[in-house]
Backbone as JSON, one array per atom type, in Angstrom:
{
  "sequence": "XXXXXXXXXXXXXXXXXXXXXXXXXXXXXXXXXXXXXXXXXXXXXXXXXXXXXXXXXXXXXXXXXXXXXXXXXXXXXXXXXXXXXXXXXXXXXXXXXXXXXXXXXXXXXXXXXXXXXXXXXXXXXXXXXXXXXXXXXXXXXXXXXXXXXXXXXXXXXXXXXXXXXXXXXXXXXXXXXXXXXXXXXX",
  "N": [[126.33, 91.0, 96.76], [126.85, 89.48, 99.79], [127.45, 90.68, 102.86], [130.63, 89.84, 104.72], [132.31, 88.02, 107.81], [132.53, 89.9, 110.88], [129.77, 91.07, 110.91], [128.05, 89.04, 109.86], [128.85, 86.5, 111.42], [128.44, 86.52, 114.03], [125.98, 86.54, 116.91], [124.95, 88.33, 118.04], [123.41, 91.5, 118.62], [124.13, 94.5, 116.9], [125.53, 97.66, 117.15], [125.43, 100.91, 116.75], [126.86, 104.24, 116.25], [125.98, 107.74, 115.36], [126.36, 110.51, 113.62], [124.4, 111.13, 112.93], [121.11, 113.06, 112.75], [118.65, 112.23, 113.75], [118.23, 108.55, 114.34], [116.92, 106.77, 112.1], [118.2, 108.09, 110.29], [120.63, 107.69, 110.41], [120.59, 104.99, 110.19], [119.8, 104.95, 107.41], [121.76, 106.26, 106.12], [123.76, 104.45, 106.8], [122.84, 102.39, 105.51], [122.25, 102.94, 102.77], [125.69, 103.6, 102.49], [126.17, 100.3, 102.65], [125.05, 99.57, 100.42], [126.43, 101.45, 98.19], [128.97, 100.06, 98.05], [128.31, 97.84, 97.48], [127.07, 95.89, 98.78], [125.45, 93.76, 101.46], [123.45, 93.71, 103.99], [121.46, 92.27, 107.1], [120.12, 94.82, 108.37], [118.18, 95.13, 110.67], [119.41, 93.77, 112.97], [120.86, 96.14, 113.62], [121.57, 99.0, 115.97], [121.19, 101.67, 115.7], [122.48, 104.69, 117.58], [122.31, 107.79, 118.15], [124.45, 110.03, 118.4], [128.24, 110.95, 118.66], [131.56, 110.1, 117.67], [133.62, 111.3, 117.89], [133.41, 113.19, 120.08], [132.99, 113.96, 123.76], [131.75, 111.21, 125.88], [130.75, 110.05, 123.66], [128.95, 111.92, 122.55], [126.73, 111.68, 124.53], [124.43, 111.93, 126.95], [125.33, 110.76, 130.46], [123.92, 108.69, 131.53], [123.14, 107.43, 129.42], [125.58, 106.5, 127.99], [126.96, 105.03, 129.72], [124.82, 102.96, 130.05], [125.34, 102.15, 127.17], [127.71, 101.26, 127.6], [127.64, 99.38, 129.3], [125.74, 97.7, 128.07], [127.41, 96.89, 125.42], [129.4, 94.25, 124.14], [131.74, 94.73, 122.43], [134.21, 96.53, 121.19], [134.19, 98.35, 118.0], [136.57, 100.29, 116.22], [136.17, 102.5, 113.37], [136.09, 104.84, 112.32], [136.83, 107.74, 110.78], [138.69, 110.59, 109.49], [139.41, 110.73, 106.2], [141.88, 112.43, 104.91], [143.72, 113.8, 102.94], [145.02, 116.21, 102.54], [144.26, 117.96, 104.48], [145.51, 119.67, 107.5], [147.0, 118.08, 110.31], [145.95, 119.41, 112.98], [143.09, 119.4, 112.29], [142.08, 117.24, 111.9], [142.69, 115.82, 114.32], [140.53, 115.2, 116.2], [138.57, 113.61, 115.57], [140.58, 111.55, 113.9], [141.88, 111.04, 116.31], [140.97, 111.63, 118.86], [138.08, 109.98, 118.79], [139.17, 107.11, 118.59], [140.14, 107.47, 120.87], [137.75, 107.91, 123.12], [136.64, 105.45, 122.38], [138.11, 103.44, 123.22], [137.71, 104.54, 126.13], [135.4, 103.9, 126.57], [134.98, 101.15, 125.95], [136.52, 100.57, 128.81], [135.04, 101.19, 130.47], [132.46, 100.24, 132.85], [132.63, 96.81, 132.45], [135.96, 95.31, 130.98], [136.27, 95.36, 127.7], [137.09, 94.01, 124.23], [138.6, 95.76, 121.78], [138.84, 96.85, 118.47], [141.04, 98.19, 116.34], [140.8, 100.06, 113.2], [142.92, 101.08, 111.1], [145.43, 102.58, 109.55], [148.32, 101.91, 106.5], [149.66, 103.98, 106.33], [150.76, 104.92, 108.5], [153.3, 103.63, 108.95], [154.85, 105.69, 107.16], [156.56, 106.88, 109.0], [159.72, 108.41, 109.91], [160.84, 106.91, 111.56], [160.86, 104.34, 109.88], [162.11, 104.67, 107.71], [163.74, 103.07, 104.96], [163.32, 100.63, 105.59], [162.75, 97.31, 104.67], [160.82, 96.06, 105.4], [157.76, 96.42, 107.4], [156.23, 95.42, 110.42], [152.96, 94.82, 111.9], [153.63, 95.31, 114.57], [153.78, 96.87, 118.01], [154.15, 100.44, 116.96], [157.65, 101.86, 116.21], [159.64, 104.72, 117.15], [159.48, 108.12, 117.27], [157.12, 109.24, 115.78], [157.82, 111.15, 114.11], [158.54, 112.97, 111.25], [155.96, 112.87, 109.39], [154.22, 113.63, 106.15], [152.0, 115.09, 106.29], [148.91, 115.44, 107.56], [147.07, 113.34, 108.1], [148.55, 110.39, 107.94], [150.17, 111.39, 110.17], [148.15, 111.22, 112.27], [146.53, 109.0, 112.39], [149.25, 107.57, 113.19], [149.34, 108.71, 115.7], [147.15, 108.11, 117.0], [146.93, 104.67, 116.58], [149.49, 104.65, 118.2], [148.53, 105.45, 120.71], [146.94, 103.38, 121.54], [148.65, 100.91, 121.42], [150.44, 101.9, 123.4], [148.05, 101.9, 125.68], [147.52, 99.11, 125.67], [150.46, 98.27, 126.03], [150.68, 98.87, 128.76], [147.97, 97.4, 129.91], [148.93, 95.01, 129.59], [151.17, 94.69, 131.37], [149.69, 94.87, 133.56], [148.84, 97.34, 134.76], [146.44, 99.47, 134.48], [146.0, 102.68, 132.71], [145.41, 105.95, 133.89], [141.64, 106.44, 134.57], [141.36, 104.01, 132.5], [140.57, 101.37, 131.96], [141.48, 98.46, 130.75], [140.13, 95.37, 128.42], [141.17, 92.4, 127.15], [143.27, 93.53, 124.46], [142.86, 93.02, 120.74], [144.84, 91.59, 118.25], [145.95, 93.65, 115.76], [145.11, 92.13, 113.3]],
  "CA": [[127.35, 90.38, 97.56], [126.78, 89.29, 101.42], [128.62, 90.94, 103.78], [131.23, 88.76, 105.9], [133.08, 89.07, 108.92], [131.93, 90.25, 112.49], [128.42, 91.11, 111.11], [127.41, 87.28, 109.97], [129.73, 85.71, 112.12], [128.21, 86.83, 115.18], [124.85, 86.01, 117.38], [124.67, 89.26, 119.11], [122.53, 92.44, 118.08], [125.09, 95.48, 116.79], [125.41, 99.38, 117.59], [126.75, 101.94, 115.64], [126.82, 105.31, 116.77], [126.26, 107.76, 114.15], [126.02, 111.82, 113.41], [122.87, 111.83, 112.18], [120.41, 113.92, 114.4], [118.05, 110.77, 114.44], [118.27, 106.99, 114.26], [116.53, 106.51, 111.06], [118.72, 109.06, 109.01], [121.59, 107.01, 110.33], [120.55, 103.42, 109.22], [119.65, 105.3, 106.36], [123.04, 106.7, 105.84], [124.48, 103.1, 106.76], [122.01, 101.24, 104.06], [123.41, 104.19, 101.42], [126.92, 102.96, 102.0], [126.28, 99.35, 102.32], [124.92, 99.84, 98.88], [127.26, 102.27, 97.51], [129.54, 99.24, 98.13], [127.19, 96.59, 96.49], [127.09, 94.69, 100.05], [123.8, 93.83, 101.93], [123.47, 93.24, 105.67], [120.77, 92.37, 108.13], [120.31, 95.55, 109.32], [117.39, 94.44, 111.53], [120.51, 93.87, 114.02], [122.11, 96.92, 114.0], [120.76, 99.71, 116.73], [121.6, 102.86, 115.8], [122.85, 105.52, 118.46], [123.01, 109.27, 117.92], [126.03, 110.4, 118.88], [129.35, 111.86, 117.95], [132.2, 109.41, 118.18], [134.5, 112.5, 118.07], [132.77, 113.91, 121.51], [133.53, 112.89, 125.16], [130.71, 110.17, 126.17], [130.08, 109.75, 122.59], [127.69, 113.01, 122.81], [125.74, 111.31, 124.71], [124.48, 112.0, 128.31], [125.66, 110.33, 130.99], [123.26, 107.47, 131.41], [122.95, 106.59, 127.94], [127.01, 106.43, 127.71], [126.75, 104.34, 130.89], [123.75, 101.84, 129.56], [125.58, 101.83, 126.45], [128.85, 100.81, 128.18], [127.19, 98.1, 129.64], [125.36, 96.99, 126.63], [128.42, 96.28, 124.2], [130.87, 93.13, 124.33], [133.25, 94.62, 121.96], [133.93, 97.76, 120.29], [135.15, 98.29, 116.53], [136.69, 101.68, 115.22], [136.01, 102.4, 111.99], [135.46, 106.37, 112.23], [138.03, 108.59, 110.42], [138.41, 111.6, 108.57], [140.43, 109.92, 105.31], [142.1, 113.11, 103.8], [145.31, 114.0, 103.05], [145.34, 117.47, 102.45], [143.8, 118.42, 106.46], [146.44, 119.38, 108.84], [147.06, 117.4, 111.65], [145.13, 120.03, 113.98], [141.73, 118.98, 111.61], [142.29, 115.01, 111.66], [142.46, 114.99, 115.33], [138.91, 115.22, 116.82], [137.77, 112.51, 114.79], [141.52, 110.4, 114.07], [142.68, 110.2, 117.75], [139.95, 111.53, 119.9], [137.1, 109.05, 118.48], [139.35, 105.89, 119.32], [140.57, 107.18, 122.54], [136.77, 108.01, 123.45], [135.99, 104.45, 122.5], [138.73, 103.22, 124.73], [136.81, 105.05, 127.41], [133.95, 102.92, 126.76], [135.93, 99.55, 126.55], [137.07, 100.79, 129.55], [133.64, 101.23, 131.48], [131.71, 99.03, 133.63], [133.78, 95.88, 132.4], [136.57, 95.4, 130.14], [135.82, 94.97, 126.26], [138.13, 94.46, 123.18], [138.53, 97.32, 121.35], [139.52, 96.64, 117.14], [141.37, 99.29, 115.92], [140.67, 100.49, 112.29], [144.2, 101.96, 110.78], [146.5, 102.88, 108.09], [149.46, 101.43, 106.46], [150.54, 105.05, 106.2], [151.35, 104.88, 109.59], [155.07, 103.47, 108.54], [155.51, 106.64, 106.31], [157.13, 107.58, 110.06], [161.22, 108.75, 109.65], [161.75, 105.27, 111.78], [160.54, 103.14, 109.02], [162.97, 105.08, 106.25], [164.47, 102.02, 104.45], [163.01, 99.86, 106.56], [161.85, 96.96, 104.05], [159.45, 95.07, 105.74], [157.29, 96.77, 108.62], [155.22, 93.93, 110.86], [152.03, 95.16, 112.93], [153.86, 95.28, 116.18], [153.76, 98.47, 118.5], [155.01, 101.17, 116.84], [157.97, 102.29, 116.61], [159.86, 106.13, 117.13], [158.71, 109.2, 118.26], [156.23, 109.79, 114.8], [158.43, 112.48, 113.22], [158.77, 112.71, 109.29], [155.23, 112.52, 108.27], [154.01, 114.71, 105.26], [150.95, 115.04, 106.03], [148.4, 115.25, 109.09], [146.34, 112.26, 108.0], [148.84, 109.27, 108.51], [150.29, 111.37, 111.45], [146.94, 111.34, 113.23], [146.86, 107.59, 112.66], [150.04, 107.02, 114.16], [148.81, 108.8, 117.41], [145.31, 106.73, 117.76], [147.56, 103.44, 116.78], [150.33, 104.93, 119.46], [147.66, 105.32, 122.25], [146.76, 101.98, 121.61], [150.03, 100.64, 121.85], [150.33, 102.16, 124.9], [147.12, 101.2, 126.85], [147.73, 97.51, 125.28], [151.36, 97.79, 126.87], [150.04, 98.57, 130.69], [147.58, 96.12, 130.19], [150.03, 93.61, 129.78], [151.96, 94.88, 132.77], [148.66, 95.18, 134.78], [149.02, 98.63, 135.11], [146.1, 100.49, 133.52], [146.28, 104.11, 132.52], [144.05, 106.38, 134.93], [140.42, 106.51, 133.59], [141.21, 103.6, 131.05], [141.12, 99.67, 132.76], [140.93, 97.69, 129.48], [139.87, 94.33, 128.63], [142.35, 92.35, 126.04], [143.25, 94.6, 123.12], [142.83, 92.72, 119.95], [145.91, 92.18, 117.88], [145.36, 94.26, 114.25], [145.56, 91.21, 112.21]],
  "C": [[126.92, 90.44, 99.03], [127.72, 90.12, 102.03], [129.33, 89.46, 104.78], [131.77, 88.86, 107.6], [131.97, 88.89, 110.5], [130.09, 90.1, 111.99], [127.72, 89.76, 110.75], [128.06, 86.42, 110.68], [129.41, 85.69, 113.61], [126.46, 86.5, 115.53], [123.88, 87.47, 118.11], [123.74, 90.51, 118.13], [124.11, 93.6, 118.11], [124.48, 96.82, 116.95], [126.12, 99.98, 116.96], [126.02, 103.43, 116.18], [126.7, 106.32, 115.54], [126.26, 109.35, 114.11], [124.82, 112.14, 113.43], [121.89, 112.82, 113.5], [119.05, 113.06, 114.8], [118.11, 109.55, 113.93], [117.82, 106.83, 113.05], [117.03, 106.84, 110.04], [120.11, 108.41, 109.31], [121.42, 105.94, 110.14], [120.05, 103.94, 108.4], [120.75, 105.59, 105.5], [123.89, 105.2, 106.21], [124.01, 102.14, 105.28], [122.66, 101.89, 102.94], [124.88, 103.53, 101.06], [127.26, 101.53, 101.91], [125.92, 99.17, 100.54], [125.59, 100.37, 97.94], [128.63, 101.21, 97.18], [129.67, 97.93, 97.39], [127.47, 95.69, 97.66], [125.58, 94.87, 100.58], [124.6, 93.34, 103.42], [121.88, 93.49, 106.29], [120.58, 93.37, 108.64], [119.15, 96.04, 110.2], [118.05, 94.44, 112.88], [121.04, 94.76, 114.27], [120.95, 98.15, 115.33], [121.68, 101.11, 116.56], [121.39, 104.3, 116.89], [122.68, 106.77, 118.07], [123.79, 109.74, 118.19], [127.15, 110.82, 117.62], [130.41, 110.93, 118.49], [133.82, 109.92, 119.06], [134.45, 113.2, 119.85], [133.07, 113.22, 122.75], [132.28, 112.74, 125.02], [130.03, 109.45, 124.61], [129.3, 110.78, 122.0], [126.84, 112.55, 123.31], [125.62, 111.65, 126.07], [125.12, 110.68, 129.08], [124.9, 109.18, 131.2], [123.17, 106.79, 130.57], [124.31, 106.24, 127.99], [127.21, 105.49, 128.92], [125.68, 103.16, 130.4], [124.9, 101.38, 128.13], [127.09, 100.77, 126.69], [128.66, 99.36, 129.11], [126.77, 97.03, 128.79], [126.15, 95.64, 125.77], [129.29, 95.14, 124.61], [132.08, 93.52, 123.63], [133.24, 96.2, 120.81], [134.87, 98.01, 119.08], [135.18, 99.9, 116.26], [136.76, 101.67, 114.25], [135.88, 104.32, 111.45], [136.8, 106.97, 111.93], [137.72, 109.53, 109.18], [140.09, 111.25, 107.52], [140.85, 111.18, 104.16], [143.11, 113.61, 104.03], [145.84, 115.08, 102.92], [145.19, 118.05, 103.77], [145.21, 118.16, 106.93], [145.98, 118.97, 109.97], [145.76, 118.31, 112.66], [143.57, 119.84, 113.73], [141.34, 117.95, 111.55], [142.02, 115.16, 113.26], [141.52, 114.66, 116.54], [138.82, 114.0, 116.8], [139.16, 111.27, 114.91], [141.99, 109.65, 115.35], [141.54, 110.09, 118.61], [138.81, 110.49, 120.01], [138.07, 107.72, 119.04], [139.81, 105.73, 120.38], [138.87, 106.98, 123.27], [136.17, 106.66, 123.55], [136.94, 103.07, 122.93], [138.42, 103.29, 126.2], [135.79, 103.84, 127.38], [134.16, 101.51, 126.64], [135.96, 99.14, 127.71], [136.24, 100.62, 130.86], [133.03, 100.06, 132.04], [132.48, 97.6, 133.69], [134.32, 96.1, 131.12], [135.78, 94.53, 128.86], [136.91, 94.75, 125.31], [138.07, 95.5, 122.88], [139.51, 96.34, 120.06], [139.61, 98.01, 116.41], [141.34, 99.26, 114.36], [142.32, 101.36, 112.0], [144.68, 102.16, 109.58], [147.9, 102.26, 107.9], [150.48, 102.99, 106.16], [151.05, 105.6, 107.6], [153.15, 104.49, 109.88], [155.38, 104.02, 107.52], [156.74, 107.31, 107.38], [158.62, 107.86, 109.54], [161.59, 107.11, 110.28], [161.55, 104.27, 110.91], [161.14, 104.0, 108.04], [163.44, 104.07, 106.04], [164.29, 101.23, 104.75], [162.36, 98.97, 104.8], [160.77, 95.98, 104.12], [158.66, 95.61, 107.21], [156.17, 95.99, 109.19], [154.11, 95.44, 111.73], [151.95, 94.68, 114.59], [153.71, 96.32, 116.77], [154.86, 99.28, 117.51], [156.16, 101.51, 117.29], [158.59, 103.9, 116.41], [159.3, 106.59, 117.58], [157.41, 110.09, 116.87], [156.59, 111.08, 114.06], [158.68, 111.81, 111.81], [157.55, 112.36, 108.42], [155.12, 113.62, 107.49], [152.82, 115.04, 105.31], [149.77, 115.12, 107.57], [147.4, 113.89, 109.43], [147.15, 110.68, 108.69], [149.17, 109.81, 109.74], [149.01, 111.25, 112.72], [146.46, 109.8, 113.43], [147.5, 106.6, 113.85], [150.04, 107.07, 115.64], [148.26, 108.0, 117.8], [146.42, 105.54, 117.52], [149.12, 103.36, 118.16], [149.74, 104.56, 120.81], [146.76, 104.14, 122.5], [147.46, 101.47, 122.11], [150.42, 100.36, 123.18], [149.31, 101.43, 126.08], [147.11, 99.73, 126.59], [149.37, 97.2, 126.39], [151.34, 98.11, 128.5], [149.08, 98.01, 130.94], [147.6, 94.65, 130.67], [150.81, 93.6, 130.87], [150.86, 95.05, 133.91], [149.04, 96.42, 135.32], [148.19, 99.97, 134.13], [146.54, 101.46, 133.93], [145.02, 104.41, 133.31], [143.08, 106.92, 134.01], [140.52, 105.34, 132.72], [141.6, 102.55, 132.12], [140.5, 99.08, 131.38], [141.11, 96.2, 129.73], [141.49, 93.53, 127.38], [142.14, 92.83, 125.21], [143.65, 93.62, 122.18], [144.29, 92.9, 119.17], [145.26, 92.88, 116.5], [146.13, 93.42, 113.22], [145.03, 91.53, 111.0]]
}
């Protein structure tokens, strides 16, 4: 099966940031799960980073996190720790910190999109009790009533979205964070 989407749909060369401790063991570990998948991709295009998406700058020094911030036109989250047993205090390195971090880098040199990766367990919240149809507008409530630390760690990163999307719109970034337009999560 082809892959679709952003990666054939596009002209540009891609970046992915990755754990590994070098470049080769992370498009290695990307080819693994394109496969594990039964998808193929070009990955000729992709330029794998070392880094930590979890980490301020990415883990990356300051120049590289700066080149790289220049680099990108658009940045996709996709990084999450998908488990439902972890309390909240274990989810949120990786659930919130990784898409605020790559907010930061939206944020840098000039504005970028930013496509947020999420959960529909994000309207497990107490304000969506009975609720029987929940749209992908800003959240709402104050995120009380989950069971769990996984969707609540969601609802944060899709909160602090929310947020820097609604002082965008008012021309009023958040300090440290001047974003470009925030993608809706269609």
């Amino acid at each position: 099966m082809e892959t679709r989407g952003l990666r054939s749909s596009t002209r540009g060369d891609h970046t992915a940031p990755s754990g590994a401790a070098e470049a080769s063991a992370g498009l290695a570990r990307l080819q693994a799960n394109l496969t594990r998948y039964g998808l193929t991709a070009d990955v000729s295009r992709i330029d794998v980073v070392v880094g930590a998406v979890d980490s301020p700058l990415l883990g990356l020094d300051e120049a590289q996190w700066l080149d790289l911030a220049r680099d990108i036109d658009v940045s996709v989250d996709a990084a999450a720790s998908v488990s439902f047993l972890a309390p909240l205090s274990g989810l949120l390195a990786i659930n919130v910190g990784g898409p605020l971090n790559l907010l930061r880098l939206a944020a840098a040199v000039r504005p970028k999109p930013v496509h947020l990766s999420s959960s529909s367990s994000v309207f497990n919240a107490a304000a969506y009790t009975g609720a029987a149809t929940a749209f992908e507008d800003p959240l709402v409530g104050d995120g009380e009533g989950f069971r769990g630390g996984y969707p609540a760690s969601k609802w944060i990163a899709e909160r602090l979205s929310d947020l820097a999307r609604a002082r965008l719109e008012r021309n009023d970034p958040p300090a440290g964070i001047s974003l470009g337009r925030h993608t809706d999560r269609a």
